[in-house]
MOPAC internal coordinates of N, CA, C and O (Angstrom, degrees):
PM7 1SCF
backbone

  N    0.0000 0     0.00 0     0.00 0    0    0    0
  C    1.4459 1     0.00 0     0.00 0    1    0    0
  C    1.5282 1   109.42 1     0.00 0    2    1    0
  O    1.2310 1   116.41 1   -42.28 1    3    2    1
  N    1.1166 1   124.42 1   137.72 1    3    2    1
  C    1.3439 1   131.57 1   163.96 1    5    3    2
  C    1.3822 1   142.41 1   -66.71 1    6    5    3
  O    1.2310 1   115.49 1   -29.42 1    7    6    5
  N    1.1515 1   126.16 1   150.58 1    7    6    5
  C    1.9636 1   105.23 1  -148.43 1    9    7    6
  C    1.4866 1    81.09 1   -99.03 1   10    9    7
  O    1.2310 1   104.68 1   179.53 1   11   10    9
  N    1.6576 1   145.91 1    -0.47 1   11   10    9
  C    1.1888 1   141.16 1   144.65 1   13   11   10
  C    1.0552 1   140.15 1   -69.72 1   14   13   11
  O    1.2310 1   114.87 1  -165.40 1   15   14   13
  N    1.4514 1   127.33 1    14.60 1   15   14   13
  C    1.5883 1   156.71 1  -150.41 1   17   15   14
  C    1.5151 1   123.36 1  -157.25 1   18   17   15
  O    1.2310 1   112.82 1   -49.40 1   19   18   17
  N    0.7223 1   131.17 1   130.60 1   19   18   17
  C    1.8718 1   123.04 1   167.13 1   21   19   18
  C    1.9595 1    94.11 1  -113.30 1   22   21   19
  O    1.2310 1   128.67 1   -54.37 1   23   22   21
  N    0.9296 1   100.90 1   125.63 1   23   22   21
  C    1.6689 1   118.28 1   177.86 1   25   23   22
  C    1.6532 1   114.93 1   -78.44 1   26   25   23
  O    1.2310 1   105.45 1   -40.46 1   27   26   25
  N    1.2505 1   144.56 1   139.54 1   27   26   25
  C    1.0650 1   132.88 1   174.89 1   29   27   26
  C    1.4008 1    89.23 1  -139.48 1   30   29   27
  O    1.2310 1   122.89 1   -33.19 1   31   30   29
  N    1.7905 1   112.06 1   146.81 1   31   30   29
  C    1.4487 1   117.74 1   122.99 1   33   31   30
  C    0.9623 1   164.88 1   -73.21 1   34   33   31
  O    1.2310 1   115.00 1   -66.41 1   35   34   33
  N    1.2965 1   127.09 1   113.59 1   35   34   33
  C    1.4099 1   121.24 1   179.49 1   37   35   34
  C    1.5655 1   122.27 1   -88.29 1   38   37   35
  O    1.2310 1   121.13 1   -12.74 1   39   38   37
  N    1.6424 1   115.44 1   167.26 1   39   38   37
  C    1.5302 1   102.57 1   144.52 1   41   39   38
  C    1.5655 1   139.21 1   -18.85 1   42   41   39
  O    1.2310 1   123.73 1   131.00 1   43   42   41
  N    1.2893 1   110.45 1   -49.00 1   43   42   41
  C    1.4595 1   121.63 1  -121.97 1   45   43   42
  C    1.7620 1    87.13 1  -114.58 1   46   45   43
  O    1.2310 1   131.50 1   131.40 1   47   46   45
  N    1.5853 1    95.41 1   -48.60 1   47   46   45
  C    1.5874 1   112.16 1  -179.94 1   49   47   46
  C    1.3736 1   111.28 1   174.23 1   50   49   47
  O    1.2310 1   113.89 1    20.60 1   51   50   49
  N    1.6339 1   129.17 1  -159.40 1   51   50   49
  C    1.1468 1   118.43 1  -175.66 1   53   51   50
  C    1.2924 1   124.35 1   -96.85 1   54   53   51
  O    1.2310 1   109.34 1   -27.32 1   55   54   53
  N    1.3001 1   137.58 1   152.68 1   55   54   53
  C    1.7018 1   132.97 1   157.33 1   57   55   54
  C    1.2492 1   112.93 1  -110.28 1   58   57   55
  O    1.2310 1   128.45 1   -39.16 1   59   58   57
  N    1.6086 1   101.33 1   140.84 1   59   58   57
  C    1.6578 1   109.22 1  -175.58 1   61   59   58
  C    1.3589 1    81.02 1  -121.94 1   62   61   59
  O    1.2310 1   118.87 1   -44.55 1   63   62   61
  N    1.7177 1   119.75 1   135.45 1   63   62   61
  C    1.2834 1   132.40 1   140.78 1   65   63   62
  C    1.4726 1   124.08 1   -98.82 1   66   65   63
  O    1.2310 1   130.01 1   -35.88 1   67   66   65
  N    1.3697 1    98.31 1   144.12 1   67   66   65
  C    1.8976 1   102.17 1  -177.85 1   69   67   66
  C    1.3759 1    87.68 1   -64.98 1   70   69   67
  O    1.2310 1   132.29 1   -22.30 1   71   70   69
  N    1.3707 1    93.87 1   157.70 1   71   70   69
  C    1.7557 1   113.87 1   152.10 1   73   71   70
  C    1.5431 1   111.90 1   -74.37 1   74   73   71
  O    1.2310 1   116.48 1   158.53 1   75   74   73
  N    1.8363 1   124.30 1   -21.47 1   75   74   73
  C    1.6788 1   128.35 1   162.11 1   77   75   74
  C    1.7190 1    85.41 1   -45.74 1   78   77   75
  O    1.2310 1   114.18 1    90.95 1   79   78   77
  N    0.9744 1   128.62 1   -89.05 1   79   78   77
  C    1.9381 1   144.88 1  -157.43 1   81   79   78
  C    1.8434 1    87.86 1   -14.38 1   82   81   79
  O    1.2310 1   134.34 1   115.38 1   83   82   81
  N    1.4729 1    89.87 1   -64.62 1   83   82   81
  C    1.6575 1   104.75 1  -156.64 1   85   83   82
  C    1.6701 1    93.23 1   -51.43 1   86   85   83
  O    1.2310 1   122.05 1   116.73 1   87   86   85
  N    1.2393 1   113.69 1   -63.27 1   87   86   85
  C    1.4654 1   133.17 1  -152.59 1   89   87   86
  C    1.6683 1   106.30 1   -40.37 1   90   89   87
  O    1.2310 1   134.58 1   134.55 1   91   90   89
  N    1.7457 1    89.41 1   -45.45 1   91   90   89
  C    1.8480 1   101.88 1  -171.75 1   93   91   90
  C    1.5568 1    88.09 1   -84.42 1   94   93   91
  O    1.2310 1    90.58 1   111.35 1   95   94   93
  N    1.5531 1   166.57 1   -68.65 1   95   94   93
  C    1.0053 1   142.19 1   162.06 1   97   95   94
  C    1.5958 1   118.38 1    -3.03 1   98   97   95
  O    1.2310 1   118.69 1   112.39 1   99   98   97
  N    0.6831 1   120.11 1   -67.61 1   99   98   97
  C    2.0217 1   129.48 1   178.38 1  101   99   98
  C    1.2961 1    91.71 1   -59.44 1  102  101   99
  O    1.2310 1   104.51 1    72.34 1  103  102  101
  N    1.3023 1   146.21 1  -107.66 1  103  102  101
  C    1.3202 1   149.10 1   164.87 1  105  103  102
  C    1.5639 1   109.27 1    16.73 1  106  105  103
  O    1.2310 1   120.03 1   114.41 1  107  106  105
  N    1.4701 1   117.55 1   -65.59 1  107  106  105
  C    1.5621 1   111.93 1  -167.00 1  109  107  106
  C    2.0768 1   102.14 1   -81.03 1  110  109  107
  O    1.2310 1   132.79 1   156.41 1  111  110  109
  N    1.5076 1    92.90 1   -23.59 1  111  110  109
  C    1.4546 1    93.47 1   163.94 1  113  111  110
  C    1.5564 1   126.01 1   -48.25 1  114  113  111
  O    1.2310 1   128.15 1   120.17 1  115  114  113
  N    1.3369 1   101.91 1   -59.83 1  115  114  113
  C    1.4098 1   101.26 1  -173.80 1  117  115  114
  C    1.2092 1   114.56 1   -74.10 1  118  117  115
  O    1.2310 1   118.70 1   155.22 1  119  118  117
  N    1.2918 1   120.08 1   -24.78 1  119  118  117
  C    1.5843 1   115.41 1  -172.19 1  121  119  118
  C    1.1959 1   110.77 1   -76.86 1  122  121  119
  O    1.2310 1   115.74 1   169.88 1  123  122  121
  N    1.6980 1   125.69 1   -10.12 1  123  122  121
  C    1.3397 1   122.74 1   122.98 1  125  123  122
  C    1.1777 1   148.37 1     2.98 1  126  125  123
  O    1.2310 1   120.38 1   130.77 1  127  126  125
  N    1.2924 1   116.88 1   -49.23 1  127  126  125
  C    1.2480 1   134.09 1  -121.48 1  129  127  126
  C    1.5622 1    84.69 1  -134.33 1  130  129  127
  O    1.2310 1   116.03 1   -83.74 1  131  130  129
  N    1.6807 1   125.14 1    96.26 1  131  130  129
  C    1.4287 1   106.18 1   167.45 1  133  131  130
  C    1.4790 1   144.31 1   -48.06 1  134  133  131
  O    1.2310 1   133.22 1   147.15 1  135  134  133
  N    1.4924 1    92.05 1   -32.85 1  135  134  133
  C    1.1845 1   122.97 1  -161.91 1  137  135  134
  C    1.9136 1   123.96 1   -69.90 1  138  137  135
  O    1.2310 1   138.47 1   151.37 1  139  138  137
  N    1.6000 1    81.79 1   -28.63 1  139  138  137
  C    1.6314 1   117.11 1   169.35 1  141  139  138
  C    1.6455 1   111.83 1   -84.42 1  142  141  139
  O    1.2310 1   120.53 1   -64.36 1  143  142  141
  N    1.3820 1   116.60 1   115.64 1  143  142  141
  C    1.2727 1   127.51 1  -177.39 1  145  143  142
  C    1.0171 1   119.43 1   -85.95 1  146  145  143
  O    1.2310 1   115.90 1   125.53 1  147  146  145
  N    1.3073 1   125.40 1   -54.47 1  147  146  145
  C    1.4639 1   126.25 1   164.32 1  149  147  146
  C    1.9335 1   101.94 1  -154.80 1  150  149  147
  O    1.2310 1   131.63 1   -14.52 1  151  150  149
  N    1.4205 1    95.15 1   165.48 1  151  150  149
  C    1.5118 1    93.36 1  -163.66 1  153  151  150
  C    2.0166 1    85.35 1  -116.25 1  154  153  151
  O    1.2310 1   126.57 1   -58.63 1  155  154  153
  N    1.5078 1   104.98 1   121.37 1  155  154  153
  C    1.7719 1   110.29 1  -142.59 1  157  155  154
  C    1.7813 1    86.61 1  -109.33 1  158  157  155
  O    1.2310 1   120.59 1     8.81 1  159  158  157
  N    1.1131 1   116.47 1  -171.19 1  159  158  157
  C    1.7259 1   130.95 1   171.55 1  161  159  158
  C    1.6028 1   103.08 1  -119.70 1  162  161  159
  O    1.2310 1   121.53 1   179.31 1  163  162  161
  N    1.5517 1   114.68 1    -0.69 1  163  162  161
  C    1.4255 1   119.78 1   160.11 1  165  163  162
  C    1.5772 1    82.16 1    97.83 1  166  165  163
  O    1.2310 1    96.87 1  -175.56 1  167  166  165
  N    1.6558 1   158.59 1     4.44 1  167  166  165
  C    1.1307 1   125.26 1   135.59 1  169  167  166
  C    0.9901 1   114.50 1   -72.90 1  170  169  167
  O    1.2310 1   122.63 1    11.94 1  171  170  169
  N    1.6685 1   112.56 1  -168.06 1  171  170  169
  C    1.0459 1   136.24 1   166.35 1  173  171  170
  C    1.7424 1   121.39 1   -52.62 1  174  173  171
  O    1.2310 1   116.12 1   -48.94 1  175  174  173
  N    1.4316 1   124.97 1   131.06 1  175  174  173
  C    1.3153 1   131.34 1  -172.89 1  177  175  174
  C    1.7751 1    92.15 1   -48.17 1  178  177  175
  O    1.2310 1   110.95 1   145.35 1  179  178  177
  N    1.3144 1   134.63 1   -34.65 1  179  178  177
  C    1.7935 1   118.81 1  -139.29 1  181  179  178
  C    1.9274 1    80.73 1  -101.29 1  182  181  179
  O    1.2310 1   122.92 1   142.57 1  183  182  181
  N    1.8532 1   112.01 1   -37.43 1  183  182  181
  C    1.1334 1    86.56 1  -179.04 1  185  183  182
  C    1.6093 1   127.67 1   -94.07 1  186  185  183
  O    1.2310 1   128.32 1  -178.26 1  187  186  185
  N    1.2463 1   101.58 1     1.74 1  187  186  185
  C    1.6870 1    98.57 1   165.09 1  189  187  186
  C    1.0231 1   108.01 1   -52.70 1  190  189  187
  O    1.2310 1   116.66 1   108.32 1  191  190  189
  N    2.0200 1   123.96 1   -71.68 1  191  190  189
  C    1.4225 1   146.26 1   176.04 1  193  191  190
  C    1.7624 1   109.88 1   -15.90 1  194  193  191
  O    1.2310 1   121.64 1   131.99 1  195  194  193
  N    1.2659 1   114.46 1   -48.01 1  195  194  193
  C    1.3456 1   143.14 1  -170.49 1  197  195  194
  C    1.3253 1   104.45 1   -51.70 1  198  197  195
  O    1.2310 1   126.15 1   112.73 1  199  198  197
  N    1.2336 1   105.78 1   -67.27 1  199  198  197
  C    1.5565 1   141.13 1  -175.81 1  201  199  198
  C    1.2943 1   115.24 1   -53.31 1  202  201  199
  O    1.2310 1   124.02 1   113.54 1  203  202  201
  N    1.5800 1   109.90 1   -66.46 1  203  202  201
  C    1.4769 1   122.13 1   170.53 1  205  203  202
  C    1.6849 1    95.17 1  -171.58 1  206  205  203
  O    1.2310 1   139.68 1   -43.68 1  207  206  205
  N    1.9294 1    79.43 1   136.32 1  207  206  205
  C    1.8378 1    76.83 1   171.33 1  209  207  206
  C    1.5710 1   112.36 1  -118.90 1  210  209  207
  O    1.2310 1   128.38 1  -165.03 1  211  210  209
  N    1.0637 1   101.46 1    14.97 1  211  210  209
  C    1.6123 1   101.52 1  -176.16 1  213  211  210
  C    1.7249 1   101.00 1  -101.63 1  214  213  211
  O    1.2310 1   113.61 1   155.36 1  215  214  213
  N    1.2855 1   129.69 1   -24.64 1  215  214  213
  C    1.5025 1   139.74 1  -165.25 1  217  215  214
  C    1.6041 1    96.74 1  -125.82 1  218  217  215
  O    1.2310 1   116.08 1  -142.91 1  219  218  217
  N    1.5918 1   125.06 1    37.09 1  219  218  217
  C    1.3105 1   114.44 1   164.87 1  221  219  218
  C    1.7152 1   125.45 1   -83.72 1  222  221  219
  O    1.2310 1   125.13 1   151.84 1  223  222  221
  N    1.6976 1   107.75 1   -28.16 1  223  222  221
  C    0.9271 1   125.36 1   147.08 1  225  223  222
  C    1.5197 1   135.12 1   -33.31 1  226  225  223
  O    1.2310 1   125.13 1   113.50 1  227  226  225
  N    1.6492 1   107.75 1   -66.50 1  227  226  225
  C    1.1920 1   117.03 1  -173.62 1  229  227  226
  C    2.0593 1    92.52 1   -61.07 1  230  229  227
  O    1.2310 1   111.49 1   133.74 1  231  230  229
  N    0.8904 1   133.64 1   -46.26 1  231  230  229
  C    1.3102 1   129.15 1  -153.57 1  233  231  230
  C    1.9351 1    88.70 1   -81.64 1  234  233  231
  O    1.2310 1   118.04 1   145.26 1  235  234  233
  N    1.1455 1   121.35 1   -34.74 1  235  234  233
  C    1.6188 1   107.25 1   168.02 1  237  235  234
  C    1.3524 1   117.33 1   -83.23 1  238  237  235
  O    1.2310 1   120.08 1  -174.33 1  239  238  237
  N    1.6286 1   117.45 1     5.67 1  239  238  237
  C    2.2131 1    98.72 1   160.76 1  241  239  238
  C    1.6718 1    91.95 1  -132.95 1  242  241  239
  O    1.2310 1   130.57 1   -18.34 1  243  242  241
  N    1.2165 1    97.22 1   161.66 1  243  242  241
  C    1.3765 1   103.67 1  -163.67 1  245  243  242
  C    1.7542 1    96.97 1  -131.61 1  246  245  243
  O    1.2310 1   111.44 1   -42.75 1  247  246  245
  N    0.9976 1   133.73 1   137.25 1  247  246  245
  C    1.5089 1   130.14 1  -163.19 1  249  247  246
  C    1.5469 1   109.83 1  -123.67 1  250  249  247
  O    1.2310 1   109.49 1  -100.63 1  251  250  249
  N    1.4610 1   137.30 1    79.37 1  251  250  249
  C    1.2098 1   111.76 1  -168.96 1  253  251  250
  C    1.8809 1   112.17 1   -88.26 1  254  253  251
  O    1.2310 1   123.11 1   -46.63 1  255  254  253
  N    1.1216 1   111.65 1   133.37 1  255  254  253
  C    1.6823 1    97.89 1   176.11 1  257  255  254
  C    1.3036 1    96.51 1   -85.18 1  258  257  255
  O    1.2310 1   123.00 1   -40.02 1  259  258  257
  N    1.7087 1   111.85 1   139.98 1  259  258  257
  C    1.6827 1   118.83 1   147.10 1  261  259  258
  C    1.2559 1   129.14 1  -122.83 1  262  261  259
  O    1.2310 1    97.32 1   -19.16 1  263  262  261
  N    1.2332 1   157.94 1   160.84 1  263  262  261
  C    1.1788 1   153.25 1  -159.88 1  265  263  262
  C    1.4308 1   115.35 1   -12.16 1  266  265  263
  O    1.2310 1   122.47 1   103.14 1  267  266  265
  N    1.2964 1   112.88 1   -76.86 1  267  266  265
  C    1.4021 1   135.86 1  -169.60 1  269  267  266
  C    1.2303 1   116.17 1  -102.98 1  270  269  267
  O    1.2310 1   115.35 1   155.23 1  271  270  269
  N    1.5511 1   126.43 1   -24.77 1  271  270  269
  C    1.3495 1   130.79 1  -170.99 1  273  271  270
  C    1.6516 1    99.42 1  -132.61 1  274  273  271
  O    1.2310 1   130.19 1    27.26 1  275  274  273
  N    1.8194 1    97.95 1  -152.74 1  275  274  273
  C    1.2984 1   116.05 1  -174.46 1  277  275  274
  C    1.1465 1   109.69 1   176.38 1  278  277  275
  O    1.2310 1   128.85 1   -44.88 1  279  278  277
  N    1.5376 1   100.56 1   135.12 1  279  278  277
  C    1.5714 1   119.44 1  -159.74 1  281  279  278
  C    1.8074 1   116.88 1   -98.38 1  282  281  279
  O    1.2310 1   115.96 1   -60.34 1  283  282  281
  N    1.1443 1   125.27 1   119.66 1  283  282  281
  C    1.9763 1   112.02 1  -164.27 1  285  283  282
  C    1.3274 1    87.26 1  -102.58 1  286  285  283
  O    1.2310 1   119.24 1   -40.32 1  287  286  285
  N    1.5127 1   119.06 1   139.68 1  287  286  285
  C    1.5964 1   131.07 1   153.21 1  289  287  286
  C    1.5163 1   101.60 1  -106.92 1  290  289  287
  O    1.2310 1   118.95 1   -57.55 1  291  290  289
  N    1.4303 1   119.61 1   122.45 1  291  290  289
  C    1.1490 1   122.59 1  -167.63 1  293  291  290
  C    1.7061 1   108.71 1  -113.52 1  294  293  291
  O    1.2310 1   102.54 1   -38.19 1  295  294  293
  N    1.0974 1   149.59 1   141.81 1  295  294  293
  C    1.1419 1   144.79 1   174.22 1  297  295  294
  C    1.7522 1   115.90 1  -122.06 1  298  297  295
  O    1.2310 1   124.09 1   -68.72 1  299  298  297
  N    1.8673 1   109.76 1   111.28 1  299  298  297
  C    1.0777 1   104.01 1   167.13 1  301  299  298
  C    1.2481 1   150.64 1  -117.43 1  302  301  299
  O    1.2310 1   117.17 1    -1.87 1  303  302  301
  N    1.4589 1   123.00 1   178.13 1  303  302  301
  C    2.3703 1   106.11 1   161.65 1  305  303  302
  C    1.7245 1    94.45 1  -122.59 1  306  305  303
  O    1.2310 1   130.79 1   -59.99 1  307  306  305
  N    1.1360 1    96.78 1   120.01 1  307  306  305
  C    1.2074 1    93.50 1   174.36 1  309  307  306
  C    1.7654 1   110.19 1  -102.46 1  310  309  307
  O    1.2310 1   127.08 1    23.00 1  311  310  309
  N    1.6009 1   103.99 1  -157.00 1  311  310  309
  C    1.7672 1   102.54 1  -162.52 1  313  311  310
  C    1.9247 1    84.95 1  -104.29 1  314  313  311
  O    1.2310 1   129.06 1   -36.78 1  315  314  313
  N    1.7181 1   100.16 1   143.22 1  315  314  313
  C    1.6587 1    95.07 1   174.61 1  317  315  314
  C    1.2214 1   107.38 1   -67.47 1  318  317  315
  O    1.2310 1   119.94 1   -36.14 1  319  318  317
  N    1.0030 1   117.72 1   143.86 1  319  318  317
  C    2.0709 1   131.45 1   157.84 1  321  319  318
  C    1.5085 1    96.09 1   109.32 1  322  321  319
  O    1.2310 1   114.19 1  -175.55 1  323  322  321
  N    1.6824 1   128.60 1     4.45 1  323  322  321
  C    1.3249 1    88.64 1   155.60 1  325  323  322
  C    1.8348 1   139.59 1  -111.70 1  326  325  323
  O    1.2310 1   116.37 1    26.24 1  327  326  325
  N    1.1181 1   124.51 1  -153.76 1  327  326  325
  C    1.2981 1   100.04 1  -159.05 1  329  327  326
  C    1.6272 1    92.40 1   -92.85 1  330  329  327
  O    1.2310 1   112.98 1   -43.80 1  331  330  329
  N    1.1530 1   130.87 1   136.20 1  331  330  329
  C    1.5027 1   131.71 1   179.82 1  333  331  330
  C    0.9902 1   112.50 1   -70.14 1  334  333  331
  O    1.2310 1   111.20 1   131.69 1  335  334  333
  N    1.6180 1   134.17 1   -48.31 1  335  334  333
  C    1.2225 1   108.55 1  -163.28 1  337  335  334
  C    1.9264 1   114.98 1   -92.64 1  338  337  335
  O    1.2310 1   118.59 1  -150.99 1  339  338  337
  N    1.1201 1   120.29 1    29.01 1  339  338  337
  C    1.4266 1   124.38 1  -118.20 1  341  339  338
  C    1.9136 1    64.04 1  -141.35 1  342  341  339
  O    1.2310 1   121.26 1   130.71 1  343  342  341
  N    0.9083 1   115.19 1   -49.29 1  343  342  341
  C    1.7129 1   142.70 1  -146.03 1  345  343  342
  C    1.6303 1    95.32 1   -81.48 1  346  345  343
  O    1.2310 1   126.21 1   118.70 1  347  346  345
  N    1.6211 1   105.66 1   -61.30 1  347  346  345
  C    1.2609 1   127.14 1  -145.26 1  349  347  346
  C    2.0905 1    84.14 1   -92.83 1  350  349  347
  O    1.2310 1   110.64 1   143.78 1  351  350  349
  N    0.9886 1   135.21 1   -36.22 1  351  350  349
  C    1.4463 1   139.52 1   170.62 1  353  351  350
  C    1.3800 1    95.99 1   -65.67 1  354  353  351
  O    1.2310 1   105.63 1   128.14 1  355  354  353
  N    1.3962 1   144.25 1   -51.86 1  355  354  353
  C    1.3515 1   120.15 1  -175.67 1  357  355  354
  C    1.6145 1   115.51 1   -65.39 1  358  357  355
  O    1.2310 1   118.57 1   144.30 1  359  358  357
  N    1.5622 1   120.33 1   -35.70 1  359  358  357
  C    1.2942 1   140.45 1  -160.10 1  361  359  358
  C    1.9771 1    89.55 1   -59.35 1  362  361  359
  O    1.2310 1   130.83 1   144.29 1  363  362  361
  N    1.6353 1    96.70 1   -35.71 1  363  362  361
  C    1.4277 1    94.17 1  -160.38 1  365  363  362
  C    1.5799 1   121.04 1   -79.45 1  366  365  363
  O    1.2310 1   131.24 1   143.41 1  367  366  365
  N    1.4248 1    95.92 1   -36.59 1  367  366  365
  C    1.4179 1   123.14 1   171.26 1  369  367  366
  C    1.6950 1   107.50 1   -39.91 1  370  369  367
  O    1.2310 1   129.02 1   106.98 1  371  370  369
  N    1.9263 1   100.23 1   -73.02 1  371  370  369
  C    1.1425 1   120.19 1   169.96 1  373  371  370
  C    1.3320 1   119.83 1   -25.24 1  374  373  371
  O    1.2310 1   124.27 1   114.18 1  375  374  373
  N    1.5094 1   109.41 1   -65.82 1  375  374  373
  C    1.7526 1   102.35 1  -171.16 1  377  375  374
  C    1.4881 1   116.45 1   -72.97 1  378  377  375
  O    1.2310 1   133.11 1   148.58 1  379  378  377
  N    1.5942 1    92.27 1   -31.42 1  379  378  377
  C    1.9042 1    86.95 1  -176.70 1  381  379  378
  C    1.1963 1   106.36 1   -61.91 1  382  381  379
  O    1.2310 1   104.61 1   137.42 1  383  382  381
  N    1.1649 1   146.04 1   -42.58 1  383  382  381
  C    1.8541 1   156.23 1  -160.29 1  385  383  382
  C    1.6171 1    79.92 1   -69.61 1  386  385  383
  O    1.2310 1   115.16 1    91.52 1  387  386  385
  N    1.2291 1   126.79 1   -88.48 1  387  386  385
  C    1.7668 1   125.23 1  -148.23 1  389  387  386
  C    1.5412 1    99.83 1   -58.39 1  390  389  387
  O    1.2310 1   118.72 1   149.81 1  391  390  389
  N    1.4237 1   120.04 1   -30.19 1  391  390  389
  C    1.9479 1    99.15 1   178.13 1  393  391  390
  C    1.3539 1    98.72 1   -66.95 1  394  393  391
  O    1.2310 1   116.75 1   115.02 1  395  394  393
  N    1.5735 1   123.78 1   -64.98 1  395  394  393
  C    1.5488 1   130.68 1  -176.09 1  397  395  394
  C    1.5071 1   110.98 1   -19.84 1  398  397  395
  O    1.2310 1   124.73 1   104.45 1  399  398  397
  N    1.6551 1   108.53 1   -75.55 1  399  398  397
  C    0.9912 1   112.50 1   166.91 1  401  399  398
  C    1.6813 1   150.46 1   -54.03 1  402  401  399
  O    1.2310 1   128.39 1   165.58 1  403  402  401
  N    1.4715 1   101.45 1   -14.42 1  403  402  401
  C    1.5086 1    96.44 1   179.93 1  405  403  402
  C    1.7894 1    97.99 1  -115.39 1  406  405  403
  O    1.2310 1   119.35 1   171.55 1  407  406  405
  N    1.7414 1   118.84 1    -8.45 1  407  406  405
  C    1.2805 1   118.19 1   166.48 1  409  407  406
  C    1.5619 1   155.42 1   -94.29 1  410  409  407
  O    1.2310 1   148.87 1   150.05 1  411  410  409
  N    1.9101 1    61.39 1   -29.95 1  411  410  409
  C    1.7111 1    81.12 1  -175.66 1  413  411  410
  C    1.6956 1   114.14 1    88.68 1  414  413  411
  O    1.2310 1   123.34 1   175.00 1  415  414  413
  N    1.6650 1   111.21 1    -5.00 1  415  414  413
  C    1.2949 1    93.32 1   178.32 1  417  415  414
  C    1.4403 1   118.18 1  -103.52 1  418  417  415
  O    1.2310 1   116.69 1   -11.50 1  419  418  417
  N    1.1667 1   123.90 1   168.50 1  419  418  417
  C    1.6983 1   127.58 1  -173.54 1  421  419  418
  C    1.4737 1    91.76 1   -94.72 1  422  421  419
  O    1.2310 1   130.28 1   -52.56 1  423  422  421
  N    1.6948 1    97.78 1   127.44 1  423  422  421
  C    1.3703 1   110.80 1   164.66 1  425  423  422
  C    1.6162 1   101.52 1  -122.56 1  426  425  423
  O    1.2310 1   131.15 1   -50.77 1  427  426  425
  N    1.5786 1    96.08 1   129.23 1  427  426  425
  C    1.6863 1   119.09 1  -165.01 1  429  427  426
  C    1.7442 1    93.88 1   -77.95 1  430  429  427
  O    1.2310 1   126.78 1   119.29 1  431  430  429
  N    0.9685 1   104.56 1   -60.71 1  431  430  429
  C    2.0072 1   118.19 1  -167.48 1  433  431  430
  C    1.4157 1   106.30 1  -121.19 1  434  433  431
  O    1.2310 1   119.41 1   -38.85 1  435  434  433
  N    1.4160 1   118.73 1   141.15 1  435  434  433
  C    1.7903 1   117.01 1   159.10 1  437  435  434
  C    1.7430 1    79.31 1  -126.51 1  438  437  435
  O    1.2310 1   120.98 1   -68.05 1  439  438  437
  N    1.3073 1   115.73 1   111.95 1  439  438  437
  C    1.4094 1   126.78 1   170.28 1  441  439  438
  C    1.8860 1    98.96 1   -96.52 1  442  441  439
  O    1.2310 1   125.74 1   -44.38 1  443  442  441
  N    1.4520 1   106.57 1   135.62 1  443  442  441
  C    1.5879 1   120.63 1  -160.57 1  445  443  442
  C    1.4905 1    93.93 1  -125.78 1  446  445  443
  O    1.2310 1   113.63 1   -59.88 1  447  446  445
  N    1.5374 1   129.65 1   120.12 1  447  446  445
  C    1.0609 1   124.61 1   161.51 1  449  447  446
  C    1.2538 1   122.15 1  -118.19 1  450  449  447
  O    1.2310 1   110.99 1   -63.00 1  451  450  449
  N    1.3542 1   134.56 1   117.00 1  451  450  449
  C    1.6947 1   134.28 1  -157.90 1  453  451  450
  C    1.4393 1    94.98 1   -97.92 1  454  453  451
  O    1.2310 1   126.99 1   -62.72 1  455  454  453
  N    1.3234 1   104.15 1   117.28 1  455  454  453
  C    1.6276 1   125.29 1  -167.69 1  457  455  454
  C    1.6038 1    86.25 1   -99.39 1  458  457  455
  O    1.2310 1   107.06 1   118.85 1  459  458  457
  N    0.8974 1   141.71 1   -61.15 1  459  458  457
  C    1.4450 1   137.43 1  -163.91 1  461  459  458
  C    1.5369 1   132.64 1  -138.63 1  462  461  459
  O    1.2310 1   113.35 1   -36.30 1  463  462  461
  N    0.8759 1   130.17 1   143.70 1  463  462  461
  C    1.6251 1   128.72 1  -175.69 1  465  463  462
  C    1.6216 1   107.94 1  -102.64 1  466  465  463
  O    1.2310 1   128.24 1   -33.20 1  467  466  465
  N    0.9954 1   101.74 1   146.80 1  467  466  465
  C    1.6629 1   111.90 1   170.51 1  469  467  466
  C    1.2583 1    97.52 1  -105.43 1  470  469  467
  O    1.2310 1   126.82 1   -42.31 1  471  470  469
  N    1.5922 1   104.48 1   137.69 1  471  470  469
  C    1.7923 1   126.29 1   176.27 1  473  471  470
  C    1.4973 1   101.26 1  -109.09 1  474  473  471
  O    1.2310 1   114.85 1   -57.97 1  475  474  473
  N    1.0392 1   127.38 1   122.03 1  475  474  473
  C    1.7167 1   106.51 1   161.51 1  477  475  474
  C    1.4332 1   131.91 1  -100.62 1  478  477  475
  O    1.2310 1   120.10 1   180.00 1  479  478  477

């Protein structure tokens, strides 16, 4: 199996999903999420952009496959004044329910780390 895939069985035969599938799942998740500003690589917004702006994403979720499941490291900026952990428990809820649900695969951990706050 490929560490870019989580494999499942079916009846019928097997399904391999990309970790892309998963990735844009998490992605439309958070953008969900008002409260979540952007999901960062822990620099700066101008020098991520700099760097790459099409793969800033991929470098803020991190997808590990393991046997049976799969583990998300998520990186965020959220909005100042709200409550973090309050924030970061829905974020988690959120993504684990929409992979479960639209994959079928078991996700063990969505670990959330808030790299930065927005002040306005």
């Amino acid at each position: 199996m490929s560490k870019n895939a989580m494999e499942l069985s079916a009846e019928e035969g097997k399904i391999k999903i990309s970790n892309d599938v998963i990735m844009v799942i998490i992605q439309k998740t958070i953008e969900d999420i008002k409260e979540v500003v952007s999901f960062t690589s822990g620099l700066s917004k101008g020098i991520s952009e700099a760097f790459s702006k099409k793969n800033s994403s991929k470098k803020a979720i991190k997808i590990d496959n393991e046997e049976k499941q799969i583990e998300i490291n998520i990186s965020v900026t959220v909005e100042y004044g709200v409550i973090i952990p309050d924030l970061v428990q829905k974020l988690q809820e959120k993504v684990k329910q929409a992979i479960e649900v639209m994959t079928d695969i078991d996700v063990g951990r969505v670990n959330v780390y808030v790299q930065d706050i927005k002040i306005p």
